[in-house]
C-alpha positions as CSV (number, residue, x, y, z in Angstrom):
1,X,341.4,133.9,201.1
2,X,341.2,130.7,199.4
3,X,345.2,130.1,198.6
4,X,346.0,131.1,202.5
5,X,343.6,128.5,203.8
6,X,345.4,126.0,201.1
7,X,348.3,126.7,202.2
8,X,347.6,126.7,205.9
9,X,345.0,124.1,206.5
10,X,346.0,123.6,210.5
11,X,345.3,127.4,211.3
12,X,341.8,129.4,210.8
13,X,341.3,133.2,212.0
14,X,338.1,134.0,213.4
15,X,336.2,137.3,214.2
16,X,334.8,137.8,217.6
17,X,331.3,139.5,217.8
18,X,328.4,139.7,219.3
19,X,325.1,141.5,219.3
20,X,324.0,143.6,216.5
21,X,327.5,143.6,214.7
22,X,327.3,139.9,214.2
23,X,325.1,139.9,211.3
24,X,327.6,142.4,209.8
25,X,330.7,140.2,210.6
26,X,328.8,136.9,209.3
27,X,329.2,139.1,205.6
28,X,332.8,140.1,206.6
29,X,331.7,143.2,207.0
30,X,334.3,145.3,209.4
31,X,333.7,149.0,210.3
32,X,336.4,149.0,213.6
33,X,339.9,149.3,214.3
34,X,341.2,145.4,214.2
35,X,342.9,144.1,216.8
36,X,344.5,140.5,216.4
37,X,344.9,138.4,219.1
38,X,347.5,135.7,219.6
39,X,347.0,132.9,221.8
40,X,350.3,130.9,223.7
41,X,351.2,127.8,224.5
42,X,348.3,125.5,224.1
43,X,345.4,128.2,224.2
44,X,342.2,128.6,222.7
45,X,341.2,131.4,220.2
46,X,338.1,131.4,222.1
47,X,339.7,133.1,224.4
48,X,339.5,136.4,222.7
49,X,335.9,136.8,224.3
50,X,336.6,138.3,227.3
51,X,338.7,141.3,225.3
52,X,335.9,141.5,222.9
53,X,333.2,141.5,224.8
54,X,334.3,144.4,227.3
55,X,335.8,146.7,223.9
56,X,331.9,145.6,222.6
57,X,330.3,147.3,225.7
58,X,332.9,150.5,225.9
59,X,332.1,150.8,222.2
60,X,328.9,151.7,222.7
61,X,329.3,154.0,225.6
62,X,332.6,156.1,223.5
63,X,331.3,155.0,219.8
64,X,334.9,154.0,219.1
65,X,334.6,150.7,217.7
66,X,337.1,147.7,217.7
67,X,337.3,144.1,215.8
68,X,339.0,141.9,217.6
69,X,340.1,138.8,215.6
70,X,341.8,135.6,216.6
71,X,343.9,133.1,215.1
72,X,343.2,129.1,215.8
73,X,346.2,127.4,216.3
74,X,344.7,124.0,217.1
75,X,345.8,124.7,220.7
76,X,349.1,123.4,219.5
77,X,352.5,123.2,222.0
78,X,354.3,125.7,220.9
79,X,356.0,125.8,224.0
80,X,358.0,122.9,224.0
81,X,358.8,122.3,220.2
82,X,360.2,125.6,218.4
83,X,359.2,123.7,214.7
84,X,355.6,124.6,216.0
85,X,356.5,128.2,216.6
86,X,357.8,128.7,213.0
87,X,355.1,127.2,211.4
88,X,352.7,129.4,213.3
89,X,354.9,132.4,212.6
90,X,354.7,131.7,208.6
């Protein structure tokens, strides 16, 4: 929403799709179980591809569907700082 992106300007979630779903998620249109993932120390959000894109191909062969979301911390340290931890944790 609008006030959360005020309010956290550094941080963006993103949906990970591909194929035919993508159209769907462009609308934020969901039909799956979500499944957030959390990056560490320093990582990407893009990284959520390789979960996605394997649940993408099972979900086709079981018709059990999953949307896998991430969060973009900015690929911050969290690691060494803990201030950076609890303002991704808010």
């Amino acid at each position: 929403s609008a006030v959360v992106e005020k309010a956290y300007p550094r941080y963006a979630l993103h949906s990970y799709c591909e194929g035919v779903r993508c159209e769907a998620h462009r609308r934020n249109q969901f039909e799956g179980q979500p499944v957030l993932f959390i990056v560490g120390n320093a990582d990407s959000y893009r990284q959520v591809r390789s979960l996605g894109s394997v649940a993408y191909r099972m979900s086709d062969e079981k018709k059990k569907r999953l949307d896998y979301f991430s969060i973009d911390f900015n690929e911050e340290l969290s690691a060494l700082f803990g201030g950076v931890l609890d303002q991704q944790t808010e």
